[in-house]
C-alpha positions in Angstrom: 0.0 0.0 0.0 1.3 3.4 -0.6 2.2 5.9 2.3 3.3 9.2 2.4 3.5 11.7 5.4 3.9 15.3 6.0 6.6 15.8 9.0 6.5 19.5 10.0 8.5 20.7 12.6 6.0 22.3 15.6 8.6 25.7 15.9 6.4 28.2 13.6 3.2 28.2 11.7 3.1 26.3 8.3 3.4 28.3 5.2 3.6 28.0 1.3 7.1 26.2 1.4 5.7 23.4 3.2 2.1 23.2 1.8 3.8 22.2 -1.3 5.0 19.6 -0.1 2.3 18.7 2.3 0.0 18.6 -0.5 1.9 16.1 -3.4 2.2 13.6 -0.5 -1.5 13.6 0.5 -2.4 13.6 -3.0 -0.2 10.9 -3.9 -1.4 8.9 -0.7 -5.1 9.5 -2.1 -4.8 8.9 -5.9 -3.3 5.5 -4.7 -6.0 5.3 -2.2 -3.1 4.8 0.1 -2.5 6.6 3.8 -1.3 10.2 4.6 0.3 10.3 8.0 0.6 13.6 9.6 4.3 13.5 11.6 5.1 15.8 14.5 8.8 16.0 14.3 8.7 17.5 18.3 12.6 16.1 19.2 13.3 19.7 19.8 12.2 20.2 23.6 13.0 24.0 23.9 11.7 25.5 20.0 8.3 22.9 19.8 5.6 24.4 21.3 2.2 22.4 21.3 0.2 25.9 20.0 2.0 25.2 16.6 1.1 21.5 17.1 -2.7 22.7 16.8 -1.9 25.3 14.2 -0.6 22.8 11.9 -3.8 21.1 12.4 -5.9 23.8 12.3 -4.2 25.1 8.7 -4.5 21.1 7.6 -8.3 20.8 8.3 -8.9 24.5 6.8 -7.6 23.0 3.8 -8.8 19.8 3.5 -5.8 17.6 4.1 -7.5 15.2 6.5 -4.6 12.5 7.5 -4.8 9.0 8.1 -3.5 8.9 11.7 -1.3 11.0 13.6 2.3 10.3 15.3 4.5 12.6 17.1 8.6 12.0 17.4 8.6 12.7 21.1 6.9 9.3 21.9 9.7 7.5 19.6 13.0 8.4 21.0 13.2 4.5 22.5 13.0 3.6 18.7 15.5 5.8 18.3 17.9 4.9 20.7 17.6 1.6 19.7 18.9 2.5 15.7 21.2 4.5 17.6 22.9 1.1 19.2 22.5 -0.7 16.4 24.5 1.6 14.4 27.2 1.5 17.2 27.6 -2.5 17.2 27.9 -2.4 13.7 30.7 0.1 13.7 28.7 2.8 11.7 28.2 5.0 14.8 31.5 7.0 16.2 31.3 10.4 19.0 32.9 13.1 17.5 34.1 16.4 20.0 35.2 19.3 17.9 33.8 22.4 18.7 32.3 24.7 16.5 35.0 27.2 15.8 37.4 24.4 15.2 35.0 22.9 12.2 34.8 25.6 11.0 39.1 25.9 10.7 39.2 22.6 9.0 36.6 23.6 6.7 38.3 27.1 5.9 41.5 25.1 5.7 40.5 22.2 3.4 38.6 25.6 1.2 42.0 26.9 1.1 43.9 23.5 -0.3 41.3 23.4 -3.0 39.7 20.3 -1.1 36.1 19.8 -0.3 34.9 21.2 3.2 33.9 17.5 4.4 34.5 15.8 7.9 37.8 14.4 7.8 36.9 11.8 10.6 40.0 12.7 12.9 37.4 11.3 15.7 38.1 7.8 14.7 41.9 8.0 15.7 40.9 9.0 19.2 42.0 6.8 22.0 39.5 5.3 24.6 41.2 7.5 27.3 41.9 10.4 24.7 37.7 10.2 24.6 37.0 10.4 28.3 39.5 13.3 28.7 37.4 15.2 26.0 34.3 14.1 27.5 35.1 15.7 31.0 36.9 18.6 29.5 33.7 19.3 26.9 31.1 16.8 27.7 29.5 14.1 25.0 30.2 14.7 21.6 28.0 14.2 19.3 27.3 11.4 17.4 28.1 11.0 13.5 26.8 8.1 11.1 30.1 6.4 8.8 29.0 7.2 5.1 30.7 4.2 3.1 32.2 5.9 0.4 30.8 4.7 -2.4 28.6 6.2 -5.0 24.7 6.7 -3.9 22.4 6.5 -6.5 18.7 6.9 -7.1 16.1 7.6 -9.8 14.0 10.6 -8.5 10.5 11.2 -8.9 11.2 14.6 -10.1 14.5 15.4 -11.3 15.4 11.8 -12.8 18.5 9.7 -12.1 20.7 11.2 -9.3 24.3 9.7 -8.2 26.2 11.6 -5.2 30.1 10.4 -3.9 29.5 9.9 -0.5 33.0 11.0 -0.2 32.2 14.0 -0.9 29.9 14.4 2.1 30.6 14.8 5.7 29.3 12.3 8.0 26.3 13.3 9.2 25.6 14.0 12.8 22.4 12.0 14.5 22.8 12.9 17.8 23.6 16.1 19.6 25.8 16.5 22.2 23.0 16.9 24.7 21.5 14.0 23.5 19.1 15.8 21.1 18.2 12.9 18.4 18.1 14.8 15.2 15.8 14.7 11.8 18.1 12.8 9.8 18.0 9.3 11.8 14.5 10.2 13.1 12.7 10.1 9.8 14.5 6.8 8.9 13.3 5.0 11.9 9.9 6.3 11.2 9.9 5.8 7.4 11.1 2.2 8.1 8.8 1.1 10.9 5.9 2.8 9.5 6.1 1.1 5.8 6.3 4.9 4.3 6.8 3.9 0.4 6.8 7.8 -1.0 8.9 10.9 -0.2 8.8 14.0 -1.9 10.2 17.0 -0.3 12.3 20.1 -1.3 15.4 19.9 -3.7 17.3 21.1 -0.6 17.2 17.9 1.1 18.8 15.7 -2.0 22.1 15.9 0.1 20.5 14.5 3.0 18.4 12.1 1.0 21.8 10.4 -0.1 23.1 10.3 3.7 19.4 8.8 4.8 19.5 5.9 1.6 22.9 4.8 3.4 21.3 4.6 6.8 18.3 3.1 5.6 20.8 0.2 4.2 22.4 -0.5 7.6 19.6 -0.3 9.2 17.8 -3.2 7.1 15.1 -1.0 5.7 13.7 -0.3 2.4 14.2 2.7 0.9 11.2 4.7 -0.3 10.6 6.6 -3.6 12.1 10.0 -3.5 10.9 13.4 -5.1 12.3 16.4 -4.7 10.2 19.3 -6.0 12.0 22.9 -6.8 12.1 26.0 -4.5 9.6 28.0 -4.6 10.8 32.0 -5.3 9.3 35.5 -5.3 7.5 36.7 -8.5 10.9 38.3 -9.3 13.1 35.0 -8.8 14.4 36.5 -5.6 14.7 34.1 -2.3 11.4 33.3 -1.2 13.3 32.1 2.3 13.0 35.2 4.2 9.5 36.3 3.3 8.1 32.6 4.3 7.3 34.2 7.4 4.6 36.4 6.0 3.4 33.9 3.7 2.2 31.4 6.6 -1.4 29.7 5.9 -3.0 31.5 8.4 -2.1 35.0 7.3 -3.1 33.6 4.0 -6.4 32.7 5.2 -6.4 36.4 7.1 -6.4 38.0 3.7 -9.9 36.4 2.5 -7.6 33.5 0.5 -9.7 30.3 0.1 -8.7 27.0 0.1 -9.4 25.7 -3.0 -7.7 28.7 -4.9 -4.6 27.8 -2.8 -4.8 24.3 -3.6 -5.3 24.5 -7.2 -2.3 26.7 -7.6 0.1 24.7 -5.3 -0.9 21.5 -7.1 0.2 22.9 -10.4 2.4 25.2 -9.9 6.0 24.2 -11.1 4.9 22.0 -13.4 4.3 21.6 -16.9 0.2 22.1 -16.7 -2.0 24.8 -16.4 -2.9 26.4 -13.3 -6.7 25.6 -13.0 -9.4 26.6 -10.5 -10.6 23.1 -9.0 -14.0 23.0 -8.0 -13.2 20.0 -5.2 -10.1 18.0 -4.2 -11.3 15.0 -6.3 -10.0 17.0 -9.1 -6.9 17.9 -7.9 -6.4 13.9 -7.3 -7.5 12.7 -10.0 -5.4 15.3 -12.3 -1.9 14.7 -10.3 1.1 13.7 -11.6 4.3 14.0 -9.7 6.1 13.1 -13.1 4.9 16.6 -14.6 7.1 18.4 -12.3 10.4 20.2 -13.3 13.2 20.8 -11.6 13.7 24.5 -11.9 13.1 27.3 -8.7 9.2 27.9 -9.7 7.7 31.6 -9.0 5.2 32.3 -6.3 3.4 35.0 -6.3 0.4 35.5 -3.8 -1.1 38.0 -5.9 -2.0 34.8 -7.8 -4.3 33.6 -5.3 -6.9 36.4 -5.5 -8.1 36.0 -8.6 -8.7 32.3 -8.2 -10.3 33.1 -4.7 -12.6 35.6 -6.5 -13.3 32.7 -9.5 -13.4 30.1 -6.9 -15.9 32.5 -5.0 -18.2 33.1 -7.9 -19.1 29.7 -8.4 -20.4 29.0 -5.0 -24.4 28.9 -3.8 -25.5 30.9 -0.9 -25.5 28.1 1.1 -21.6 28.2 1.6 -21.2 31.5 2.1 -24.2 31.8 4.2 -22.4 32.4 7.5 -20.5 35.3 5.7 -23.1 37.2 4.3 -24.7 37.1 7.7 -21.6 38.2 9.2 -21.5 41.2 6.6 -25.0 42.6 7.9 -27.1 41.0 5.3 -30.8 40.3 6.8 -31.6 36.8 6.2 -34.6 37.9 3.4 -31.9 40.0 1.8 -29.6 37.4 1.4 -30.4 35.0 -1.9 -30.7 38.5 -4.2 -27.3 40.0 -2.6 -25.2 37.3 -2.9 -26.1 36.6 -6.1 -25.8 40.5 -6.6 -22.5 40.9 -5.0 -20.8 37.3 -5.9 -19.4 38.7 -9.6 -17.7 41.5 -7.8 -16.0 40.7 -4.9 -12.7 39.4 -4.5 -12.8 38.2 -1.0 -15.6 37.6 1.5 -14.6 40.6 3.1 -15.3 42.3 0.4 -19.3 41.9 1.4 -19.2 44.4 3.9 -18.8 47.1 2.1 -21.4 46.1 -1.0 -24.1 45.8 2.2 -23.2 49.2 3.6 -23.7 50.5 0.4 -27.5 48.8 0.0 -28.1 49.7 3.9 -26.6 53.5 3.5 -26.2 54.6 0.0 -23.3 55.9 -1.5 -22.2 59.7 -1.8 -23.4 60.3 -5.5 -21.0 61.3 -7.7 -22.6 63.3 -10.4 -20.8 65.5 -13.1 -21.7 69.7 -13.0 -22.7 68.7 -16.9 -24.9 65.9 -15.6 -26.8 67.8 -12.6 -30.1 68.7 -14.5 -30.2 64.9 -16.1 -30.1 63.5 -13.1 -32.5 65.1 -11.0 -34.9 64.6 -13.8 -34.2 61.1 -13.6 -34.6 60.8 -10.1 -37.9 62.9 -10.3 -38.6 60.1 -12.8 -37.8 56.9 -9.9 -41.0 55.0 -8.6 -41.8 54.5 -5.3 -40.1 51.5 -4.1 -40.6 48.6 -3.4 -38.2 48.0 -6.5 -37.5 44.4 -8.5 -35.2 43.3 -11.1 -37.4 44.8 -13.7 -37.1 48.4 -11.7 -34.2 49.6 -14.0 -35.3 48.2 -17.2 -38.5 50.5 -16.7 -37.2 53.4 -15.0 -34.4 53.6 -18.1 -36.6 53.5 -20.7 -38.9 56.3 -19.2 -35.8 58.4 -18.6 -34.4 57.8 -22.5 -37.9 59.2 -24.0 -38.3 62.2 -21.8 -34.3 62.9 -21.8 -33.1 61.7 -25.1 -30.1 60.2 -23.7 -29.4 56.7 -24.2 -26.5 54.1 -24.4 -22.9 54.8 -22.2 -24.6 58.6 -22.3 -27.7 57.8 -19.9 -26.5 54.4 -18.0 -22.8 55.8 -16.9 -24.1 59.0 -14.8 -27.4 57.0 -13.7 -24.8 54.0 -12.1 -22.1 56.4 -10.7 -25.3 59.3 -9.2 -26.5 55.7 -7.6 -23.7 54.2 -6.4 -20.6 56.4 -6.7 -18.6 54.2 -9.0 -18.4 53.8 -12.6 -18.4 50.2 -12.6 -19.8 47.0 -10.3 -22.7 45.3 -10.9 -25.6 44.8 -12.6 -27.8 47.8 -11.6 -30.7 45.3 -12.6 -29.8 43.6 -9.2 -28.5 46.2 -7.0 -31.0 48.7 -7.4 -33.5 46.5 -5.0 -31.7 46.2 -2.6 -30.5 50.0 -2.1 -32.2 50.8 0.7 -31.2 54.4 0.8 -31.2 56.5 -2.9 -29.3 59.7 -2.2 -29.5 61.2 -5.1 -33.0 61.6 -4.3 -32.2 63.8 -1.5 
């Protein structure tokens, strides 16, 4: 059976980086009618914080990404631990106990011969005794996996056949110092024990992917299918990296975006389809290929998202937007005629507010000097309300034979004396539902 998971860490709020690739695992998981697990990685004591754990729920279920069943890092670290001794009686485990500022002099050093900046594994030579003196001088070191170097190869969902020298890349630390079991071993434990057959993930983590096929190997595992989708960039190609934090879900969700716009464009985006408005997430399932994806940084632009919230908007009965219209003032008798008034120009939901105070309170007419006599003959010229959605078609016609004006000449100054704009909607449907006419005043 196929099985993918999301694995967000709990130290922030989920945004567009990892939506993308949140959403090709659960819609892989789904078009194979396999399981999406959802995958607390909470090994960090001091920067998870359970408010982001319910966040990352919260943003899930706002967009529809219902997983299979839940599991959390922090109640595996005996699964852990256990890898972790395995790996030592096999001789693929060693403590390392080089500070910081000394890595970073070999690396500088090895830059400098023209070398690459790679572990050069002086930890092995140490002593037993030379160990515990490091140990009480600095405490535990930490703890690095022995790559066999050898070439790593895999054919990639995404960018097609990969091979990385594992010589060419430092051992990878699993274990901190302070005993802090990091992402790399983690996510093979749990990829292994829970039968997770497809990864994708960013491009960033090919690197680590090799590293993680190697542990994998010693562990006795079997090694998933990897994808690694492309960066997502700014509009302008720029780093998308340090505006991720004002592109979380939920500020997304704060500007009026709606889930299935963001959806449709994060299924697509990057690859070699169109970006279409999906009416449901059956379409976005049925219509995924993870094959169709390239490899090149993609563009994001949010600015994209509110056109296909206004599209996605426009197609939607009363019914689901029922609760917003109410919120937006709209009396409940009101409410079939003005949403189906005000669905065409809106771009948001929040956008209703402001079409109901203009039906509760008129608008401040905005009437030419040339067009002052017209229109107050044309108001003169306005039945007594109650009006319907033949109201305009009448009033218009009376006000063409006794004015002589017709076409863009007699519509244009009627709409903006009504409404102070020169465009929104059909006056046919707004005009009964104004409540106030001040140009009658």
């Amino acid at each position: 059976m196929t099985t993918t998971r999301f694995a967000p860490s709990p130290t922030g709020y989920i945004h567009v980086g990892n939506l993308r690739t949140a959403l090709m695992n659960y819609l892989i998981a789904r078009k194979a009618g396999g399981t999406f697990i959802l995958r607390i990685d909470d090994t960090d004591p001091e920067r998870s914080k359970e408010e982001y754990v319910d966040a990352i729920k919260q943003d899930m279920e706002w967009l529809g990404l219902h997983w299979d069943r839940i599991e959390r890092q922090s109640d595996r670290l005996d699964r852990y631990a256990e890898a972790a001794d395995k790996l030592r009686d096999m001789g693929r485990f060693y403590e390392a106990f080089e500070t910081p500022t000394e890595l970073d002099l070999k690396r500088k050093k090895q830059l400098n011969m023209g070398k690459p900046p790679v572990y050069d594994r002086a930890a092995l030579n140490l002593s037993d005794a030379e160990k515990e003196a490091l140990r009480a001088e600095r405490g535990n070191g930490v703890w690095r996996f022995k790559l066999d170097h050898e070439r790593i190869e895999w054919n990639d969902g995404i960018l097609g056949g990969i091979s990385i020298d594992a010589s060419s890349v430092s051992d990878p630390v699993l274990i901190r110092g302070d005993g802090q079991v990091l992402y790399t071993i983690a996510s093979v434990v749990d990829d292994t024990e829970m039968g997770v057959t497809d990864v994708v993930r960013g491009s960033d983590h090919v690197t680590n992917t090799a590293t993680q096929i190697q542990i994998i190997e010693a562990l006795g595992g079997t090694c998933p299918r990897f994808a690694h989708h492309s960066l997502l960039t700014g509009p302008q190609g720029e780093a998308l990296s340090k505006r991720l934090g004002t592109l979380a879900l939920r500020d997304l969700r704060e500007q009026g975006v709606q889930p299935m716009a963001l959806l449709s464009l994060m299924a697509r985006l990057g690859s070699s389809d169109p970006v279409e408005l999906r009416s449901d997430m059956a379409e976005l399932i049925d219509g995924f290929d993870i094959g169709r994806f390239g490899a090149a940084p993609t563009k994001f632009d949010v600015q994209d998202l509110f056109p296909l919230t206004a599209k996605h908007l426009q197609s939607l009965p009363l019914a689901d937007v029922a609760d917003a219209v109410a919120e937006a003032g709209v009396p409940a008798d009101l409410a079939e005629p003005f949403w189906a008034m005000a669905r065409e120009n809106i771009t948001t939901l929040a956008d209703l507010k402001g079409w109901w105070e203009l039906c509760r309170d008129g608008a401040e007419p905005l009437i030419a000097d040339e067009d002052r006599d017209f229109i107050a003959e044309a108001i003169a010229l306005l039945p007594e309300g109650p009006f319907d959605g033949e109201t305009w078609g009448k009033w218009t016609s009376a006000v063409k034979e006794a004015t002589g004006r017709k076409g863009k000449g007699l519509f244009m100054p009627l709409r903006k004396a009504l409404t102070g704009m020169e465009r929104g909607p059909e006056m046919a449907a707004l005009l009964p539902l104004l409540q106030v006419i001040r140009a009658k005043a």
